[in-house]
N, CA, C and O atoms as a GROMACS GRO file, in nm:
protein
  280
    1UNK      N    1   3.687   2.386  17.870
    1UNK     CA    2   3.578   2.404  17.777
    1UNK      C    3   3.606   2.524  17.688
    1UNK      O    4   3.688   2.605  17.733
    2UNK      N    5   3.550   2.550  17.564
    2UNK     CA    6   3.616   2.638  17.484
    2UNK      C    7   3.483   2.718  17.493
    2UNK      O    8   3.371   2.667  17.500
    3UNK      N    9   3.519   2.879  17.491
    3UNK     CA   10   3.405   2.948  17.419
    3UNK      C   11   3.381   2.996  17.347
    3UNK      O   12   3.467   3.006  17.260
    4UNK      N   13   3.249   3.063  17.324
    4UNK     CA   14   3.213   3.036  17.184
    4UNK      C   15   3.296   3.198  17.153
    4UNK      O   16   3.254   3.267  17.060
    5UNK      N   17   3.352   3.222  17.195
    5UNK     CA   18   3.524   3.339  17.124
    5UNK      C   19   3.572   3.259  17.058
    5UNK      O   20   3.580   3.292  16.940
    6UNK      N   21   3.612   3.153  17.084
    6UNK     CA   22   3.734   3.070  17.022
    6UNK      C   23   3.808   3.085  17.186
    6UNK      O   24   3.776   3.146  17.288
    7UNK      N   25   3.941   2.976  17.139
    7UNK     CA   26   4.047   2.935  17.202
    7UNK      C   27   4.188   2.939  17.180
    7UNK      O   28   4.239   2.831  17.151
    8UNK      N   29   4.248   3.020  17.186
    8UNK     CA   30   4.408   2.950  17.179
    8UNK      C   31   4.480   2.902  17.254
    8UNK      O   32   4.483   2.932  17.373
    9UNK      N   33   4.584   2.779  17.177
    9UNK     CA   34   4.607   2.698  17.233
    9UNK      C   35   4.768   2.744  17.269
    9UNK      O   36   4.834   2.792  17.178
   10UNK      N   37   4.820   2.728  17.387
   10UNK     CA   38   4.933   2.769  17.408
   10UNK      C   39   4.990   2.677  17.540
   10UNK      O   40   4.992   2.702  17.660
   11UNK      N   41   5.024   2.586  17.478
   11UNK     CA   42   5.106   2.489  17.602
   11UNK      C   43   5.222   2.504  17.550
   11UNK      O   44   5.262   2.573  17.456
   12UNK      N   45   5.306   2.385  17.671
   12UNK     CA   46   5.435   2.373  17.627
   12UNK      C   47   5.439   2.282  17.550
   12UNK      O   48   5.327   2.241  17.521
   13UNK      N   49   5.561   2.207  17.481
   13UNK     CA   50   5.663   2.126  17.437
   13UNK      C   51   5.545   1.984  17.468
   13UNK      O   52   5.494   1.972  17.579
   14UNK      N   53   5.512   1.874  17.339
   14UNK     CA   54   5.473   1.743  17.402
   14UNK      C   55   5.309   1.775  17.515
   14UNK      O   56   5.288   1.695  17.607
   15UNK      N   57   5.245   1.850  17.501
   15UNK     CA   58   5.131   1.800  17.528
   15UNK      C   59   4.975   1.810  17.431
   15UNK      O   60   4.876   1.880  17.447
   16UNK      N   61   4.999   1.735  17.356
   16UNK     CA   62   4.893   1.688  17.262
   16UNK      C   63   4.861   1.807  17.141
   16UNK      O   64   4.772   1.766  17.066
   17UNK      N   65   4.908   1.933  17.107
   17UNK     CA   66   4.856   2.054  17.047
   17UNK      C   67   4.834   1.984  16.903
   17UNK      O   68   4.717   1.990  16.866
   18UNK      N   69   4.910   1.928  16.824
   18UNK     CA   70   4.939   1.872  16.722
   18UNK      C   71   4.832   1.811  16.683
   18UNK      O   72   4.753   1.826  16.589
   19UNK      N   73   4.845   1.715  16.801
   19UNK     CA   74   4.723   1.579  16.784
   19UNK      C   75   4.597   1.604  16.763
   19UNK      O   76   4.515   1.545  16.693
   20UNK      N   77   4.585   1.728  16.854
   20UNK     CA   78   4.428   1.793  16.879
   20UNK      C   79   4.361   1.865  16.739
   20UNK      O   80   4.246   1.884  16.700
   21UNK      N   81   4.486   1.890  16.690
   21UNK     CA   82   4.484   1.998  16.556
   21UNK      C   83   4.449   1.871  16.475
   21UNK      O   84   4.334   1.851  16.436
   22UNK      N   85   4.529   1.802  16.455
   22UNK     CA   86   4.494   1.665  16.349
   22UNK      C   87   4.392   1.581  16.341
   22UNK      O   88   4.360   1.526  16.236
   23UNK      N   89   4.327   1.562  16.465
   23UNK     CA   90   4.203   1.514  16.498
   23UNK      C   91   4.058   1.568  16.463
   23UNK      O   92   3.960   1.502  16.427
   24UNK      N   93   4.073   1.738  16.488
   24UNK     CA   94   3.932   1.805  16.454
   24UNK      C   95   3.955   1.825  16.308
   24UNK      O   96   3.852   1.842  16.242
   25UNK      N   97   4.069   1.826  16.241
   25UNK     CA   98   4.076   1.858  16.088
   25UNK      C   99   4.006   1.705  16.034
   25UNK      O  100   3.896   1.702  15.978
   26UNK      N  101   4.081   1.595  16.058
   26UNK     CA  102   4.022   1.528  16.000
   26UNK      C  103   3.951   1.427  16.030
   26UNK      O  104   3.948   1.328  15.958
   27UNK      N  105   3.852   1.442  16.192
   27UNK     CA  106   3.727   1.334  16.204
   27UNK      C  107   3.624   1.401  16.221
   27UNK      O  108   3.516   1.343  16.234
   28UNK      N  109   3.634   1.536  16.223
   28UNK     CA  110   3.513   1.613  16.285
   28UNK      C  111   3.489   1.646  16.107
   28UNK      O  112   3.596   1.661  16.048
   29UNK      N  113   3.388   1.657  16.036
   29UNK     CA  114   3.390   1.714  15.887
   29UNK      C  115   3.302   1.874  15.875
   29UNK      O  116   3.301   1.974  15.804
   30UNK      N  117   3.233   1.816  15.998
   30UNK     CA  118   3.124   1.964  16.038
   30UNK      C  119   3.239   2.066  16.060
   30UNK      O  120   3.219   2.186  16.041
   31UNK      N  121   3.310   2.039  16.084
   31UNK     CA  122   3.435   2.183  16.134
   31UNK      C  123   3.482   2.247  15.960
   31UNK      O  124   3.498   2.198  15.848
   32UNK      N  125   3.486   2.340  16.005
   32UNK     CA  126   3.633   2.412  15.884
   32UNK      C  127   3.753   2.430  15.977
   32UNK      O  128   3.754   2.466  16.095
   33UNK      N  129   3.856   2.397  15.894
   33UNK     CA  130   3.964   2.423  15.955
   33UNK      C  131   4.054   2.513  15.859
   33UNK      O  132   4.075   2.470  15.746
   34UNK      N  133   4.102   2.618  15.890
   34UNK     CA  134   4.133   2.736  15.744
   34UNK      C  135   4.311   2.721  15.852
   34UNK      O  136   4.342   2.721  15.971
   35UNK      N  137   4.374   2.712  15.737
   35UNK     CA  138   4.515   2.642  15.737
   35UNK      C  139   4.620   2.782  15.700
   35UNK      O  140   4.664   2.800  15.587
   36UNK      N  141   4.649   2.870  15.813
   36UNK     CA  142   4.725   2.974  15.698
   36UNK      C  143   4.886   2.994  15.734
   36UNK      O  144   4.926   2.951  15.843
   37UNK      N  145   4.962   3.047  15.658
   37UNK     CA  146   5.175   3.014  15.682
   37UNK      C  147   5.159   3.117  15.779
   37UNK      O  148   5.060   3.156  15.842
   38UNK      N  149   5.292   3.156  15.778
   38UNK     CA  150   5.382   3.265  15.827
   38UNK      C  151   5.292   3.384  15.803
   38UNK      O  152   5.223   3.455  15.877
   39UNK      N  153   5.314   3.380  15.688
   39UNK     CA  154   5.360   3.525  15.563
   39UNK      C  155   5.167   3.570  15.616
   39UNK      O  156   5.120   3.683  15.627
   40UNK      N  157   5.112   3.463  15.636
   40UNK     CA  158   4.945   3.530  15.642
   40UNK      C  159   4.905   3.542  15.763
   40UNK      O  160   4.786   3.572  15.765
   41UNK      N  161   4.970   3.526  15.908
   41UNK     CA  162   4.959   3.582  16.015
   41UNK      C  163   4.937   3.730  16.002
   41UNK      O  164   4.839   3.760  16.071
   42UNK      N  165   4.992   3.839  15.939
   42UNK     CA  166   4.998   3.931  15.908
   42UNK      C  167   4.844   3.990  15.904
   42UNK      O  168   4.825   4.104  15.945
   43UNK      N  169   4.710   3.894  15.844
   43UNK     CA  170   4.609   3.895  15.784
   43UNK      C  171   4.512   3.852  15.867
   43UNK      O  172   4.391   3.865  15.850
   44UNK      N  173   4.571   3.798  15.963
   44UNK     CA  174   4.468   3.725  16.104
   44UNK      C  175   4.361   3.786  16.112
   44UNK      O  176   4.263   3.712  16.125
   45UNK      N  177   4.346   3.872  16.111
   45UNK     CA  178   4.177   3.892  16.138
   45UNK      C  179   4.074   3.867  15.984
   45UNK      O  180   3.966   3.808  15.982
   46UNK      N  181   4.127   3.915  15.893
   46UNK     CA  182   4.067   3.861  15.777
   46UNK      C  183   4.023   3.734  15.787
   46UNK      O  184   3.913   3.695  15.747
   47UNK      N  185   4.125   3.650  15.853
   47UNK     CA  186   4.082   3.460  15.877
   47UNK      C  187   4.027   3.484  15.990
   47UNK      O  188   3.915   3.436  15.976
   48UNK      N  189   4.036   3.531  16.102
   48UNK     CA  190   3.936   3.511  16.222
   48UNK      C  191   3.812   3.504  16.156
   48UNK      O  192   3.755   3.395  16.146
   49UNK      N  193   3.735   3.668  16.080
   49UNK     CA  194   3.617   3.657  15.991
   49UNK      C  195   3.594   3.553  15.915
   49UNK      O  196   3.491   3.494  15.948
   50UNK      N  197   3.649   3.510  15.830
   50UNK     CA  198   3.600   3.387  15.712
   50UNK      C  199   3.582   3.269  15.842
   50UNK      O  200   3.485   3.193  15.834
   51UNK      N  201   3.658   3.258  15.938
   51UNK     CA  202   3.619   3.115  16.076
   51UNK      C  203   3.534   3.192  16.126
   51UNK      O  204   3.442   3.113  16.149
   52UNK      N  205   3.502   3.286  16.157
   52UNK     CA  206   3.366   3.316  16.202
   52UNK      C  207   3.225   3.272  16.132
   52UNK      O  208   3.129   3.213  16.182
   53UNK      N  209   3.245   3.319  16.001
   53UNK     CA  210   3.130   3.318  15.863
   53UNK      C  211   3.126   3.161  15.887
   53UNK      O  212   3.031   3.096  15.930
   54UNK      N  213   3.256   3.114  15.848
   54UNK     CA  214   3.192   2.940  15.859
   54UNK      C  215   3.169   2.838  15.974
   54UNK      O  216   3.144   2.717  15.969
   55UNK      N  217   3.181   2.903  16.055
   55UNK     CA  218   3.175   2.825  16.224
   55UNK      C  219   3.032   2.710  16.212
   55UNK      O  220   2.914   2.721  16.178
   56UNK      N  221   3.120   2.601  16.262
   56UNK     CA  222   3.215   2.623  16.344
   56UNK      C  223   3.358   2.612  16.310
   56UNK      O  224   3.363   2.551  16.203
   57UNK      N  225   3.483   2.643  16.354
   57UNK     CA  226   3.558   2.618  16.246
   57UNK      C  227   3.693   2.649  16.353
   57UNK      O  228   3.674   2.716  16.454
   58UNK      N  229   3.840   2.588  16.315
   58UNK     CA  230   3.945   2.626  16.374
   58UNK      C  231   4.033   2.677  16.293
   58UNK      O  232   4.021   2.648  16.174
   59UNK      N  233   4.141   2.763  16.333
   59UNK     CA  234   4.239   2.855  16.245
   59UNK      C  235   4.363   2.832  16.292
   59UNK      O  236   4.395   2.870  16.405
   60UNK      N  237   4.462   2.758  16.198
   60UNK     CA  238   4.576   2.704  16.229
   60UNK      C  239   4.714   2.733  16.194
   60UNK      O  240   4.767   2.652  16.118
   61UNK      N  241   4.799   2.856  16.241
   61UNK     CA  242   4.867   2.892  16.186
   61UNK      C  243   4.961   2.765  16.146
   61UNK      O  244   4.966   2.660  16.211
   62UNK      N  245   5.026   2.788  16.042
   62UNK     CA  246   5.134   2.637  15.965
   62UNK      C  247   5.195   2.606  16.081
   62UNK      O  248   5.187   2.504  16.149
   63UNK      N  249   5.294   2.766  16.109
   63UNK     CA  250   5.410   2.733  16.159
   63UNK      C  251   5.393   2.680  16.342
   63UNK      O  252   5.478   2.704  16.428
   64UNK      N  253   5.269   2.611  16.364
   64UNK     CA  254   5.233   2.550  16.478
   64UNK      C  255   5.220   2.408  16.447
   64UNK      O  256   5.221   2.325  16.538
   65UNK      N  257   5.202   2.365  16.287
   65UNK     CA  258   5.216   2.210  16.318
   65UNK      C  259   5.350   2.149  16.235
   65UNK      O  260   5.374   2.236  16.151
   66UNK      N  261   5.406   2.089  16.226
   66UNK     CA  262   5.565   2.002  16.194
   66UNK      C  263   5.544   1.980  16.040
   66UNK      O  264   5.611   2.008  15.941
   67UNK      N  265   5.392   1.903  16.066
   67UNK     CA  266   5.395   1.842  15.897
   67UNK      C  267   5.274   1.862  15.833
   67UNK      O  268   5.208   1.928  15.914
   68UNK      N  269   5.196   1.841  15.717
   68UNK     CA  270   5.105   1.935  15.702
   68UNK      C  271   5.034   1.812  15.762
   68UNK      O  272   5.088   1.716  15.818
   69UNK      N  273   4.862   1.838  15.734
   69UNK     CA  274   4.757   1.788  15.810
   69UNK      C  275   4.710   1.689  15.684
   69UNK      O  276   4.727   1.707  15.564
   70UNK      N  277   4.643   1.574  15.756
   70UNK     CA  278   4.650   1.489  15.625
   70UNK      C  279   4.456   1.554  15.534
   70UNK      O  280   4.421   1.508  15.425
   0.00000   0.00000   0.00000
């Protein structure tokens, strides 16, 4: 169950992280999902705040999914 902190997700290799990410982006619409690279990890808490302000909402660094999100 997630709380209301938030969650990160940290498995291994092949168990669903991707899917899960692709799924709340695009069937859930009530969510925000704020999408940021590399270069804006740097800035993480700036995006924690703006997913806070719009919650409910998930924060997806790029370089965690392969291809972008449709």
């Amino acid at each position: 169950m997630f709380s209301p902190l938030g969650r990160q997700v940290r498995e291994g290799p092949c168990t669903g992280k991707t899917h899960v990410i692709r799924y709340i982006a695009s069937n859930r619409p009530e969510r925000t999902t704020v999408l940021i690279t590399a270069e804006q990890v740097t800035m993480l808490g700036r995006y924690m705040l703006l997913a806070r302000t719009l919650q409910p909402s998930i924060v997806v660094p790029r370089m965690s999914i392969g291809r972008p999100l449709p």
